[in-house]
C-alpha positions, 0 to 999 in steps of 0.5 A: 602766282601760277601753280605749274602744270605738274606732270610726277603723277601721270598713270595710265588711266583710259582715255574718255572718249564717245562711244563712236569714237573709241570704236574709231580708234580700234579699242572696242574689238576682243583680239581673243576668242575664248574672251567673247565665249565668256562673255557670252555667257552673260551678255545678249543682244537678244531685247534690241534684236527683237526691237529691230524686227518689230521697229525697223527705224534707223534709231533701232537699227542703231541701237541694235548695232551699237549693242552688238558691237560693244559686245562682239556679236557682229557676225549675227544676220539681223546685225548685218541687216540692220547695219544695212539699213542704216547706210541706205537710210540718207538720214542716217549720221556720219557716226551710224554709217561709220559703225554699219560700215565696220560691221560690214567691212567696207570702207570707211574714211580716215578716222582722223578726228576732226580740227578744234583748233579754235576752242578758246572761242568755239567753246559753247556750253549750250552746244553740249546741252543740245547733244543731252537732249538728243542723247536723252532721246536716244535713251527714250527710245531704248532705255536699257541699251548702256551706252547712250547712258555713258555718253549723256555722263561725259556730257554732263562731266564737261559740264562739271554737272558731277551728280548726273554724271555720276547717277547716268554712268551708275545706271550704265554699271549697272545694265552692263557691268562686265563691258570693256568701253563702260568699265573704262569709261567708269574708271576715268570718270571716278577717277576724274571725281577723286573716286579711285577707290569705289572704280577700283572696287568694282573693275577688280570684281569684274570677270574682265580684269582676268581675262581682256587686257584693256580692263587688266591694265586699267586696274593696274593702273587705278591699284598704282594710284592707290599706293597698293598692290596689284594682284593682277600683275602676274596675269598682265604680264603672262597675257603679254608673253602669251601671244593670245593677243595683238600688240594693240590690245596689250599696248596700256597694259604694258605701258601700265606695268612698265610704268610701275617697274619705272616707279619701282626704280627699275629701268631694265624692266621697266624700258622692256615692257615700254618697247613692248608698248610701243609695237602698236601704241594708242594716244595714252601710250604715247603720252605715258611715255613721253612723261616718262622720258621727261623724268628719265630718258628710256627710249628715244622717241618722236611721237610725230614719227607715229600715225595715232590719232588724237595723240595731241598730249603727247606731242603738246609734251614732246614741243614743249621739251623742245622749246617749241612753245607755239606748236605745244599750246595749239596741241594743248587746245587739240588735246582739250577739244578732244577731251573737253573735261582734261584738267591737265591740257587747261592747266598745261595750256594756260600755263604755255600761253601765260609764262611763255608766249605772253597771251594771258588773254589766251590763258584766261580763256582757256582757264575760264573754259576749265572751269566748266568741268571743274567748276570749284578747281583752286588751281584753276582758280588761283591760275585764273585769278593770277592772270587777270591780276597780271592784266589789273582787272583786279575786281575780276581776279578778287571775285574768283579767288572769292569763290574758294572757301575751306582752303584748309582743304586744298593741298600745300602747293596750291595754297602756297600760290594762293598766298602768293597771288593774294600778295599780287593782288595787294601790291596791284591795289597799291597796298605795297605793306600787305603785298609785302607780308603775303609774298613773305608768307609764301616764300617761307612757305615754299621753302618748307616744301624743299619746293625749288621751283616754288621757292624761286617762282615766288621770289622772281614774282615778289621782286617784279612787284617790288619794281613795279610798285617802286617798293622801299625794297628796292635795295634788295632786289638784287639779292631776291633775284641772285636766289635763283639759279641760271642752271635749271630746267624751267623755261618759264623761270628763265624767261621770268628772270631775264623779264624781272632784271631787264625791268629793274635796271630799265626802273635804275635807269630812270629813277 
């Protein structure tokens, strides 16, 4: 059976978007001044400078733009000059000319993102292996410039290729280790690696922890993962009563912190820092408080009501509590177009599509497409697996389950619905005795885990195979079904139930 999207552990982790498009959204600019004044002191621009003025091409001049940018220097002439050059260049991309464009001032078109409502079948790895060599060749030009390094990571992270990502963001680290979009980046890529640990380590030693609160806010979060303690709560909290800073920089920090008052069970102060993060939220904001509500009803809130771009979990969150399935998966798709290695939206999304809509090829593509960035995923494989035996492609279900070796290491839940997908695919065989014993094994399992929802999603999955497979266990399929309340939360149950009864007496009728 299907291992449900599980939102219980939801924190505050950046968001990992391309250079260009952080920037797009407002979360590169230092609100406070005395931040640049210290950075100052450590960072320069001076090398792409000197680049520009002995190569006046449109690749320096981004370079150079690029570097100014992510480090506040963007009042410098040569700066202005080559930001310049890059709009009177026709050559240049949209995503430079956007840049120049901020850095002068001017204009700039709405930074909505672009539509990916087709990714199931857009969805092509060879395109990602054209943006790494232009990004190598960006690196080439200028080798010590951190962000294309950081870029060409988040490339290879969507193609589930872990060393070079890792190796490519390390070298970023290592040029610029006190940069906001690099330490965020870094953190959701550790993170997305099971490295809460090593990021953590290394944002808590950063001269930024203290002073921007984008990286406070990060290391708050990174802490609460870890069951510890952060230091850094007391500054998070003064930099947010300080008014040294705009309501949009402070956004994760107070969602971070009020988070961990919610966590903590306390609902006054918790709801306090939540307002607080609500006065100019980015995406995550938006979606760390609509898993909160989910939990716990704080503030009541409609996520359409605000303009955010690339909010898409949020609202993929907000349609599926308000039983408006079709909207919730095509956001679920919007929400992995914009960031293709998000296990949660592939989950989230594959889960809508099977359990409540009845698009199981839909679901297998979009878990077929997870496993590009998560290439040895058991979830995503069990999920896969389930849903190509529902549709009996049996051989095809049994060659990804094939792919999973220490299952010792795969945690409780997950292996709870191996078992039970392995019994799917024995009653789909015709081998009724094995599917039998597999799904026993399960439930009992289940039960264990004083898990309700697993204990009921295995016994409406045993009973509907036990009709399907006209079962000796017929006679007790009333009884497997009465095991599951009416009075639940669980849209997908609810539908899976009234499926497996309306099966059972259509089988009673005809018998």
């Amino acid at each position: 059976m299907a291992n449900l999207f599980e939102q219980k552990d939801r924190r505050v982790i950046p968001n990992w978007r391309s250079f260009y498009s952080t920037w797009r959204l407002n979360e590169l600019y230092y609100s406070k001044k005395n931040i640049v004044r210290q950075i100052e002191r450590r960072l320069s621009i001076n090398d792409y400078i000197t680049a520009w003025d002995n190569n006046k091409s449109t690749s320096f001049a981004g370079d150079l733009i690029s570097a100014a940018f992510v480090n506040g220097f963007v009042n410098i002439k040569e700066v202005k000059e080559a930001a310049n050059s890059i709009l009177n260049n026709k050559v240049s991309t949209f995503s430079l000319n956007e840049l120049a464009r901020l850095i002068l001032k001017t204009e700039t078109e709405d930074t909505k993102t672009y539509e990916h409502s087709n990714i199931l079948n857009e969805f092509i790895p060879s395109n990602y292996y054209i943006e790494i060599k232009k990004t190598k060749e960006r690196i080439n030009n200028y080798p010590n410039n951190p962000i294309p390094y950081v870029d060409l990571s988040r490339l290879y992270t969507i193609l589930g290729i872990e060393n070079k990502s890792i190796k490519h963001m390390k070298i970023a680290l290592g040029l610029a280790p006190d940069n906001r979009f690099i330490l965020r980046a870094a953190a959701r890529l550790f993170s997305h690696f099971d490295q809460h640990d090593f990021i953590h380590e290394l944002i808590k030693k950063s001269e930024l922890v203290k002073i921007d609160p984008w990286i406070t806010s990060t290391e708050i979060a990174l802490a609460t993962i870890l069951n510890k303690r952060s230091r850094y709560i007391k500054i998070g909290t003064h930099m947010i009563g300080s008014g040294n800073f705009d309501w949009h920089s402070l956004t994760e920090l107070a969602s971070s912190i009020g988070t961990l008052e919610f966590l903590n069970g306390n609902r006054r102060k918790a709801k306090k820092f939540l307002i607080t993060a609500l006065k100019s939220p980015n995406d995550n904001t938006l979606a760390q408080i609509e898993w909160i509500n989910n939990l716990d009803v704080l503030l009541n809130i409609n996520p359409y009501d605000y303009k955010i771009y690339n909010k898409y979990e949020a609202l993929a969150l907000d349609d599926y509590f308000n039983k408006k399935y079709d909207s919730a998966f095509d956001q679920c798709k919007e929400w992995f177009s914009d960031l293709p290695f998000s296990k949660q939206a592939v989950i989230f999304g594959s889960h809508i599509a099977n359990s409540l809509l009845d698009k199981t090829n839909d679901a297998v593509k979009f878990l077929k497409i997870g496993l590009h960035s998560h290439p040895r995923d058991p979830q995503i494989i069990n999920n896969l697996a389930y849903s190509l035996a529902l549709q009996n492609r049996i051989e095809d279900a049994e060659k990804y389950l094939n792919q999973l070796i220490r299952v010792s290491d795969i945690n409780t839940n997950t292996r709870i619905c191996l078992t039970a997908t392995k019994g799917l695919i024995a009653f789909r065989k015709g081998e009724v005795a094995a599917g039998n014993d597999l799904y026993q094994k399960a439930i009992v399992s289940a039960k264990s885990t004083r898990n309700d929802y697993l204990i009921w999603l295995a016994n409406l999955n045993y009973a509907r195979e036990i009709v399907l497979s006209h079962s000796k266990e017929m006679g007790s399929i009333q009884n497997i079904i009465s095991l599951v309340p009416d009075n639940h939360r669980f849209p997908d149950l609810i539908k899976l139930k009234a499926e497996v009864i309306s099966l059972f007496i259509r089988e009673r009728e005809n018998s």
